[in-house]
N, C-alpha and C positions, 0 to 999 in steps of 0.2 A: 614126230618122235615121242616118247610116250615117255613123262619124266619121271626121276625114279623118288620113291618115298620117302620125306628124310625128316628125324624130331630136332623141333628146336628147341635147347636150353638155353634158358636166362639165370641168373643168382647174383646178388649184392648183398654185402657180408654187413652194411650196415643201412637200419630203418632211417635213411636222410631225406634221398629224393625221391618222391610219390612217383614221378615219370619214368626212371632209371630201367625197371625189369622191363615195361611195355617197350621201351627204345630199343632191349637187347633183341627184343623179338621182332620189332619194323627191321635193326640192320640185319639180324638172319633171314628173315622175310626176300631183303634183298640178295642179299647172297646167296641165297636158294635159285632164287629167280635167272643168276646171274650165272650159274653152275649148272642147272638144268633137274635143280631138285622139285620134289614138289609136298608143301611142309603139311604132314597129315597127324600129326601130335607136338601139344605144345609140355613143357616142364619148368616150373618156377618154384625153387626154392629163396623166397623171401628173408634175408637180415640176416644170412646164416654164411659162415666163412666157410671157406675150403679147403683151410690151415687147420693141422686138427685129426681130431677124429667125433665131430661133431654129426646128431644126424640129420641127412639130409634125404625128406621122404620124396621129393620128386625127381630126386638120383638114381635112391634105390627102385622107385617103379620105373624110370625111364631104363634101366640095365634089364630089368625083369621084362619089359615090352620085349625090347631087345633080340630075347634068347624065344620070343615066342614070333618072331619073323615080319613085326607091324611095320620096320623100316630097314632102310641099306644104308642110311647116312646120320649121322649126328650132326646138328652144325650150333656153332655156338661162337661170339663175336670173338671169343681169345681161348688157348686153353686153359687159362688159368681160371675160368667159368667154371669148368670141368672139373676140374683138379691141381689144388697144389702142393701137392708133398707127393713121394714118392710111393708109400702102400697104396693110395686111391688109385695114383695113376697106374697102377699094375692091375689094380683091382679092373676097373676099366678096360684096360688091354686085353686080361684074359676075358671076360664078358664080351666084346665086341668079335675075338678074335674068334671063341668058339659059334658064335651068329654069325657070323662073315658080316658084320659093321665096322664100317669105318666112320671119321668124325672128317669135317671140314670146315675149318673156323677162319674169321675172314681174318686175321690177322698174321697166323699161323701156316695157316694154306690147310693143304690134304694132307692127312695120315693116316698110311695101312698098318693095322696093330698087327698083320699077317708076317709082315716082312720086317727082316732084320733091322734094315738102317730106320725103319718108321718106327719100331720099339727103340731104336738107340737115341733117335732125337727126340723123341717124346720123353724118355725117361729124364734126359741129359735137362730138359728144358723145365723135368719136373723140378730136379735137384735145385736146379739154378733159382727156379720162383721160389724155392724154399728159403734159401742164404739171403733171396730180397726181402722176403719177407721176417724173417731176425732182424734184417738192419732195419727196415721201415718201422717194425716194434720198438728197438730201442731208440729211434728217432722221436716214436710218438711219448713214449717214458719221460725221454728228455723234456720234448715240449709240454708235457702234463707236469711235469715236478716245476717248469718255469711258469705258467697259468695259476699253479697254485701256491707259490708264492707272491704271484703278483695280485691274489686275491679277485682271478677271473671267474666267470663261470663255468660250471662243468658241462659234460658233454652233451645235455640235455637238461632241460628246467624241469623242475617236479610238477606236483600239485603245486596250485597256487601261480604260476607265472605262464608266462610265454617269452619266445623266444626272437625278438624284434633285432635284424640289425647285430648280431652280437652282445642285444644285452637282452636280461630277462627281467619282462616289463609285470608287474603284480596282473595279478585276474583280479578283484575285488569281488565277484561274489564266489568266488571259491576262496578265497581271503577271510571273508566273511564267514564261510562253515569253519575255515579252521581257528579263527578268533572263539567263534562258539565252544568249537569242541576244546581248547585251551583253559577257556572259562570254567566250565563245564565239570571237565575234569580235577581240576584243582576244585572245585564246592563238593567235589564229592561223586557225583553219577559214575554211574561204572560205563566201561566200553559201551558192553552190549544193550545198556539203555542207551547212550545216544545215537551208537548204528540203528538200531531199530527206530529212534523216532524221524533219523536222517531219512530212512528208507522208507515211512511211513509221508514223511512231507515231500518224497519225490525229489531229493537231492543224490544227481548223479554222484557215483562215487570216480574215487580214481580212475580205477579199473574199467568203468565203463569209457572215460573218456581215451585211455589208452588204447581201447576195442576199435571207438569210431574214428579213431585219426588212422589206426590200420586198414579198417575197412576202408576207408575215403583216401589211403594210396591206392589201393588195389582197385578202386573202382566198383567193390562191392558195395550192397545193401548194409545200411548201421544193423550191427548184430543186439541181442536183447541186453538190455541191462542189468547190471551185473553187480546185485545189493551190494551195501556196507555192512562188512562184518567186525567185530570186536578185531581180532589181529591185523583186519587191514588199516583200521585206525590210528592201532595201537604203533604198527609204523610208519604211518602217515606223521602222527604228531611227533614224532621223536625225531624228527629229523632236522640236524641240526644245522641246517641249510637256511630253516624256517626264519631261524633267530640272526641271519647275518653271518653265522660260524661256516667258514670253509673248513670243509677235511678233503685229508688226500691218503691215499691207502689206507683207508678206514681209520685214519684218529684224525681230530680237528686240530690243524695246523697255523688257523689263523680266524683272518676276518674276510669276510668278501667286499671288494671295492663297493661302497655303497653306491657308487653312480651304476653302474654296472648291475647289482645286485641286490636291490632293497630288502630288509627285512619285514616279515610281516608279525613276528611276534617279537618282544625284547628279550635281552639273554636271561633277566632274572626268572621269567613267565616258563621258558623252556628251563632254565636248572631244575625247578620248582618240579614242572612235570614229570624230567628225568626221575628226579630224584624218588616221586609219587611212584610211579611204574616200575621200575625197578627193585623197589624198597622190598625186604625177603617177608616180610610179615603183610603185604597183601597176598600174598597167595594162601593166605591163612584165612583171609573174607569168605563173602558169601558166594565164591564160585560166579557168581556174574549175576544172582536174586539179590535184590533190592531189599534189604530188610523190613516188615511192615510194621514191627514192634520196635519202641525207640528204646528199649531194657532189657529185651529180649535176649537170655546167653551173657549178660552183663551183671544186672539184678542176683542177690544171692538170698536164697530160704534163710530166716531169722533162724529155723528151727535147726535144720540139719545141714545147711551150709552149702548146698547146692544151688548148681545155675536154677534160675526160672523160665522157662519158658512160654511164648505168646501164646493162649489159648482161647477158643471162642466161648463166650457164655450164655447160656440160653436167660431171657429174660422170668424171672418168675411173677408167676401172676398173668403171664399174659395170654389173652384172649383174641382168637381169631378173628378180622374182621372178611366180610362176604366177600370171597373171590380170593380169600390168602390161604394158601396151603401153609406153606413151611413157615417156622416159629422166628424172631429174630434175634439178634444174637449179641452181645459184646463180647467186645474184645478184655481178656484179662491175662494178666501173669500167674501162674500156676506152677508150681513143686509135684517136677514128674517121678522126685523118689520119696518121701515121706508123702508127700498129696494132704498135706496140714495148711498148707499157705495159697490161697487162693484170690486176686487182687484185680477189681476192674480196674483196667489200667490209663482211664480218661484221667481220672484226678493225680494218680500215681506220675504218671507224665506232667501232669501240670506242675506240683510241688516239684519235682524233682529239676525242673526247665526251672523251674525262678530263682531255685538254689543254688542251680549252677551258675546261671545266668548273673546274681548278683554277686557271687567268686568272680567272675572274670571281668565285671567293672572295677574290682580292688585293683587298684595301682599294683601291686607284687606278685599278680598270678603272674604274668611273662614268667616269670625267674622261674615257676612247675616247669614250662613247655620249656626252658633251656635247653640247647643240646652243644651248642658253642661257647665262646668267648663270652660270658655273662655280663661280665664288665663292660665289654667292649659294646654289647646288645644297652646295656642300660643307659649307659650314656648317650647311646643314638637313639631312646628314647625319649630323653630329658630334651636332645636337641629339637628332635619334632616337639614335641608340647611346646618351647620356646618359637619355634617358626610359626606353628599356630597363633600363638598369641602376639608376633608381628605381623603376622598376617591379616590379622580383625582388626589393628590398629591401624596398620594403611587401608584398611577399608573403611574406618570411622572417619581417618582425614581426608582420605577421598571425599567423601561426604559431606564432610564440613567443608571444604575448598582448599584444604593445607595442601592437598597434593592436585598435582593435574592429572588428568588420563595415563598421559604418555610417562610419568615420573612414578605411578599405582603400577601400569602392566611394567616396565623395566625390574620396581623390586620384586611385584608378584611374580616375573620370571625367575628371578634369582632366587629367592627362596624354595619356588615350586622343584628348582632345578635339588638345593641344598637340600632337600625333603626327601627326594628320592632316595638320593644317597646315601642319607640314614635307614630310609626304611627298607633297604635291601641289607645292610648289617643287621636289620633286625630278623627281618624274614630268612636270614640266611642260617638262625637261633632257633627257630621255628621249626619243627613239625612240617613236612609240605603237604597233609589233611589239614593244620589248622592256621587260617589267614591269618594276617598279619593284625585285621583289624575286628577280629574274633576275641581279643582281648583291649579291654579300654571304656572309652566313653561312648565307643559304636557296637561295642557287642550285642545289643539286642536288637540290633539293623541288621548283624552282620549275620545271625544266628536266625533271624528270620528267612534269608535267603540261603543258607546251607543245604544241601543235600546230607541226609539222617545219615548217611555214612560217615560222614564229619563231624556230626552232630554225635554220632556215637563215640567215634575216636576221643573227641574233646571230654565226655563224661567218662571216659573208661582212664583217659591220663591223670584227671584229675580226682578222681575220687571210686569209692566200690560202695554201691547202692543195695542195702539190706532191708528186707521186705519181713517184718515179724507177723506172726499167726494174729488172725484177726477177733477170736474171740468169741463172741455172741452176739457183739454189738454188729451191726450193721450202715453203721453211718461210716464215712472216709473219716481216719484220726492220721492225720500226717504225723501223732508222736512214734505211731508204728512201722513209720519209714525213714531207714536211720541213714546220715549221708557219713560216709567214713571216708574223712581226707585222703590222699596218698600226702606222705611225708617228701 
């Protein structure tokens, strides 16, 4: 007996179990076998509901086979596979009806879309999976609103974890990229330098890794990798998952059970960042270039009161050596409207770095960078200084034998703990381009490891740099570069 052609669909509406679609197609396999089909096209639409009007492209090519005469049978393990709302399944009906196919699902049985009672109970069975499927949504609503109060995980781990057992257990070297990029970001680097160095050091991005867990359901080969771009980062890091914080329909409604959910960055590290990214005056930067002038658009003409800008200088006096074509060049600040003020900018940057640099070891710069509770910032800096200086003290009597080990770590815990907590009242006064420890006794630590984006923020709050006409002399005179406070 000669069996007759028949296609079998699979679909599962969500990316859970790697095995799920290859299953729907062993039981059609059987039920074919079992019917007297013989299965000559297969169709898998992957994580896509049938609730909806979602698309779904091995539907619409399986209907289009269809009308071109490749089979007489559909089979599929339910018809809710197929279709569950009622425009699909009519959609369907007529497709099949004008092919002369019918479907045979092993749950369902046979149905002729030709004949009355086979549209009536198809339709009837559409309706019905419809009304289950509302309840089953407001079921799942329910159970998400009580998850996220009880500060469980959500329905999948991000970057950064996996999903062990019901909880999501850290990755550590993807942990690890986003410590960086947290860092990173706060000194200053813009996005798309550290996408690009990510991608340069061969550090998978999200994206790629969300490719190869797809392909490796499906049984496919790992597809190419799939760089780090500035906005993939950009919300990579903003997610505030990162820091411990649960949300649930998009606002953050709590904390996440820490056994369950560890954080990989603290909440002050993510406000910080929020705050950095958001802020309406970076989109006012450099477009995603690194600036390579540290005065550059900052610096104003002594003469005519214009920006100055970075420009190269040809060396004078200099002479080729054997094998050198092109001449070399410094870098200087130059007046591109009057063209009076002309300034190599090696020493100009130096003076102007020390001037700053010894403003922000003054005990009273913080109160410039203010933006909160001043008060409230000043005394939780008076507090740090004082923990500091119990701090060296249980280190000298450690030393001397006053203290034991165990009697040094108990207060150096407690204080370390009390430190914190100031110095997030302080940071929280702050600027989030400029660190907390950007102003003090570490600012020229702190200011060595800045990214010039920071660096520039910091001289552009504190003061406006005026570059006067140089004259005839040619030696650097720092009295001709004037530092003008802001008030």
């Amino acid at each position: 007996m000669e069996l007759i052609p028949a296609a079998s669909y699979a679909r599962i509406s969500q990316k859970v179990e790697r095995d799920k679609v290859a299953d729907q197609h062993t039981q059609n396999e059987q039920h074919a076998a079992a019917r007297g089909y013989r299965i000559v096209a297969r169709y898998t639409d992957d994580g896509i509901s049938a609730l909806g009007h979602k698309e779904r492209p091995d539907f619409e090519r399986m209907l289009a086979d269809a009308e071109t005469g490749a089979f007489a049978v559909i089979v599929a393990t339910e018809e809710e596979r197929l279709a569950r709302n009622v425009e699909e399944k009519l959609e369907l009906h007529a497709a099949c009806e004008v092919a002369g196919v019918v479907w045979d699902t092993g749950r369902d049985g046979y149905v002729d879309p030709a004949t009355d009672s086979g549209e009536f109970m198809s339709t009837v069975r559409a309706a019905m999976g419809r009304i289950e499927s509302r309840r089953k949504a407001r079921r799942q609503r329910a159970a998400s609103d009580a998850r996220a109060a009880e500060g469980a995980p959500t329905a999948r781990p991000g970057y950064g974890y996996r999903r062990e057992t019901g909880r999501d257990v850290v990755v550590e070297a993807e942990a690890a990229v986003i410590r960086e990029a947290a860092r990173r970001i706060l000194d200053g680097d813009s996005l798309r330098s550290i996408a690009t160095d990510f991608n340069a050091r061969g550090i998978a991005s999200p994206r790629t890794g969300e490719q190869a867990r797809k392909a490796e359901r499906q049984d496919l080969a790992a597809p190419p990798p799939i760089p780090w771009q500035g906005i993939t980062l950009r919300q990579m890091i903003r997610r505030p998952s990162l820091a411990g914080l649960r949300t649930h329909r998009g606002k953050v409604v709590g904390t996440f059970n820490p056994e369950l959910h560890p954080p990989i960055i603290d909440e002050d590290t993510h406000a910080r960042i929020e705050a950095l990214l958001t802020d309406p005056n970076r989109a006012q930067g450099t477009g995603g270039r690194t600036p390579v002038h540290l005065l550059s658009g900052l610096a104003k003409c002594g003469r005519c009161g214009d920006t100055l800008g970075g420009r190269m200088k040809r060396i004078p006096g200099w002479k080729p050596k054997p094998g050198q074509k092109s001449k070399p060049v410094k870098a200087a600040y130059a007046c591109g409207t009057c063209h009076k003020v002309r300034r190599i900018q090696e020493p100009v940057d130096e003076f102007v770095t020390e001037v700053i640099l010894r403003r922000l070891e003054q005990p009273d710069t913080a109160q410039l960078f203010s933006q909160g509770d001043e008060g409230a910032a000043q005394v939780a800096r008076d507090a740090i200084e004082t923990i500091d200086a119990r701090l060296a003290t249980a280190a000298d009597q450690f030393a001397e034998g006053v203290l034991t080990g165990d009697q040094l770590r108990r207060i150096t815990e407690r204080l370390r703990n009390d430190r914190t907590t100031h110095e997030r009242i302080v940071a929280e006064s702050m600027p989030a381009r400029v660190p907390v420890d950007a102003v003090g006794p570490l600012a020229r630590q702190t200011w060595a490891g800045l990214h010039i984006d920071s660096k520039r923020a910091i001289i552009d709050a504190l003061a406006t740099v005026v570059i006067e006409p140089q004259g005839s002399g040619k030696t650097f005179d720092p009295d001709l570069i004037r530092i003008v406070w802001r008030s």
